[in-house]
C-alpha positions in Angstrom: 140.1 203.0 157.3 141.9 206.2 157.6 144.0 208.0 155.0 146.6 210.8 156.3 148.1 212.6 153.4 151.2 214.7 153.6 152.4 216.8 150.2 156.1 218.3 149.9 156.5 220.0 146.6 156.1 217.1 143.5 156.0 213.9 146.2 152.9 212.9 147.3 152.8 210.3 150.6 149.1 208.7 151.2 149.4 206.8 154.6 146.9 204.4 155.3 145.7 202.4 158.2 143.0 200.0 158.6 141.2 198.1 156.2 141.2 198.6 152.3 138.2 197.2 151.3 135.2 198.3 149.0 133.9 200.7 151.1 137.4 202.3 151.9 138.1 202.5 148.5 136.3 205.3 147.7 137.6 207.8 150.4 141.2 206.3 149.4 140.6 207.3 145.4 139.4 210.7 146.9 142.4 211.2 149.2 144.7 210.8 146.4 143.0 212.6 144.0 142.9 215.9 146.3 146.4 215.7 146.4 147.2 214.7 143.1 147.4 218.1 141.2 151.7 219.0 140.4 152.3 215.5 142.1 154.8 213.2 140.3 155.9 211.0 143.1 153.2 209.1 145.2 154.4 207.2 148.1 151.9 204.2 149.7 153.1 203.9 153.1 151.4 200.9 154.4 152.9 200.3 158.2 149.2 200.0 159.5 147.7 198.9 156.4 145.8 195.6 158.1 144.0 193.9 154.8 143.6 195.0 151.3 140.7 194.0 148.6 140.6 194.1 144.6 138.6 197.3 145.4 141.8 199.0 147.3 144.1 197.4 144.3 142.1 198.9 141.7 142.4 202.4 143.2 146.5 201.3 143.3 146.7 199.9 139.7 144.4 203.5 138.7 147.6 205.5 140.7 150.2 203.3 139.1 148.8 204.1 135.3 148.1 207.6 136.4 151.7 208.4 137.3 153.0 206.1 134.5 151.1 208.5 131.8 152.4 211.4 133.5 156.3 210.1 133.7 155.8 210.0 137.5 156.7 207.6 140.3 154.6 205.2 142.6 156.2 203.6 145.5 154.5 201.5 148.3 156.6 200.9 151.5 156.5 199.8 154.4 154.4 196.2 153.5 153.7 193.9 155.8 153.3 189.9 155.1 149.4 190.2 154.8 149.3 192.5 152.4 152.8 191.0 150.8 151.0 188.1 150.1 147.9 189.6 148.8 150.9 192.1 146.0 152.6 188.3 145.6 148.7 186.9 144.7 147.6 189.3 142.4 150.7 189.7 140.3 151.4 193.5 142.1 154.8 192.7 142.4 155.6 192.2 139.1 155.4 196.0 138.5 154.8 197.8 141.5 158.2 199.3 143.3 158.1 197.9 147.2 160.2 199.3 149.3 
């Protein structure tokens, strides 16, 4: 898996390809955590996300309290039905903002 981040100002956009899976995770956590630092708005994009564990949705749920404590935003975009189904599974949707 690759992660490709991009900062402007307060918005943070972590774009991911590949698999999200328990060895991903790790460089995932450490791509958003470089980034992080005056960041209020994270954006997921997912377009070439291909398959997601519970590892790579505890890094998400982590990033989701994160910018909840901080009266930030966390919006993942660009979902595709695999990994839909995985956010519909889990619960994810019930308070994560899909775009």
């Amino acid at each position: 898996m690759t992660v490709k981040t991009e900062k402007d100002g307060h918005r943070l956009k972590l774009i991911l390809e590949g698999d999200l899976n328990t060895l991903a995770a790790p460089a995932f956590e450490r791509a958003y955590d470089s980034g992080k630092d005056g960041a209020t708005e994270i954006v997921l994009d997912c377009e070439k996300l291909t398959y997601i564990t519970s590892a790579g949705l505890r890094v998400i749920l982590f990033i989701k309290q994160e910018m909840d404590d901080k009266g930030g935003s966390l919006t993942v975009c660009n979902v595709n039905k695999a990994i839909m189904d995985v956010f519909n599974f889990s619960g994810f949707v019930q308070f994560l903002k899909i775009e």
